[in-house]
C-alpha positions, -999 to 999 in steps of 0.1 A, spaced: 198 56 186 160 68 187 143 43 209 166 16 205 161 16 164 186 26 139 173 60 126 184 48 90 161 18 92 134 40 112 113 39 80 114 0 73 104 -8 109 68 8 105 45 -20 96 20 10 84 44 23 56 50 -14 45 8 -18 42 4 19 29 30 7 -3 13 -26 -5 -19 -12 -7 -12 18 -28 9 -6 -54 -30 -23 -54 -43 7 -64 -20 18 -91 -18 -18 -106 -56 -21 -103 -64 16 -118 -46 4 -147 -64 -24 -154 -95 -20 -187 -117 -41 -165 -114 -19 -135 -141 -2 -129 -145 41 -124 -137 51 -92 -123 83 -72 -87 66 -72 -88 61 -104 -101 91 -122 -76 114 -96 -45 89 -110 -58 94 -147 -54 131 -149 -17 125 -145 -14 120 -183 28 117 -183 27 87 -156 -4 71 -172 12 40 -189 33 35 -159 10 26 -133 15 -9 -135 53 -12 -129 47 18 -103 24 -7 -87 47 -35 -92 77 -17 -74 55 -4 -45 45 -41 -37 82 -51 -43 95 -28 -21 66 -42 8 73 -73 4 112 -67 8 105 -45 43 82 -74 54 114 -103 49 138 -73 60 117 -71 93 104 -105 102 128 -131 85 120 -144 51 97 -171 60 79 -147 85 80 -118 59 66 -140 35 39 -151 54 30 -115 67 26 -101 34 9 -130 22 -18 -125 47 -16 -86 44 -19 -85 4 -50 -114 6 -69 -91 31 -61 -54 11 -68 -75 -25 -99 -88 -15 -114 -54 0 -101 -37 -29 -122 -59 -52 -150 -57 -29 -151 -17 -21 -138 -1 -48 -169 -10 -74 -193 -3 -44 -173 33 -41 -170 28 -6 -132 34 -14 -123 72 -18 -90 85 -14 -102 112 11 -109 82 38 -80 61 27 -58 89 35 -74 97 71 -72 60 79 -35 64 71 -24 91 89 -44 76 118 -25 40 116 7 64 114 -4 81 147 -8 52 168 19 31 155 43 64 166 25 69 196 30 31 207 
């Protein structure tokens, strides 16, 4: 026992893993789309010729495997409800950021490890 937690289910208890694969699924599905448009994220996931066509379903699984931690966490109704409010809010500032390039993957990442940081330290 680490804290009280299951060290097998360590992982799915971190509400910050569960938003980093919900919003990186975002990413992938979104990079893959024609009407998307040029970004950092995208042209760093393009030059990764041999995963290229797979983006989507990579996208697809990532916000799968949220929304399963999310049900496995809170409930189903609960889980439900949380991702539902977490995809609207990472959706609609992807839209919004991404073509203004306010998006890069250098800040996403430092806002990451930052949300990994407090949620470990608290």
């Amino acid at each position: 026992m680490l804290y009280g937690k299951d060290v097998t289910f360590l992982l799915i208890d971190m509400i910050s893993l569960l938003s980093l694969f919900c919003t990186l699924g975002f990413m992938f599905c979104y990079s893959s789309s024609k009407k998307a448009e040029e970004s950092q994220f995208k042209n760093t996931l393009q030059k990764l010729p041999i995963v290229a066509p797979y983006f989507k379903y990579f996208g697809l699984g990532l916000i799968l495997i949220s929304t399963g931690g999310f049900m496995y966490l809170y409930g189903v109704g609960t889980g439900i409800l949380w991702f539902t409010i977490l995809i609207m809010t990472v959706f609609s500032l992807g839209i919004l950021l991404v073509p203004l390039k306010l998006f890069s993957l250098k800040g996403f990442m430092a806002i990451t490890l930052l949300l990994f940081t407090l949620e470990m330290l608290f």
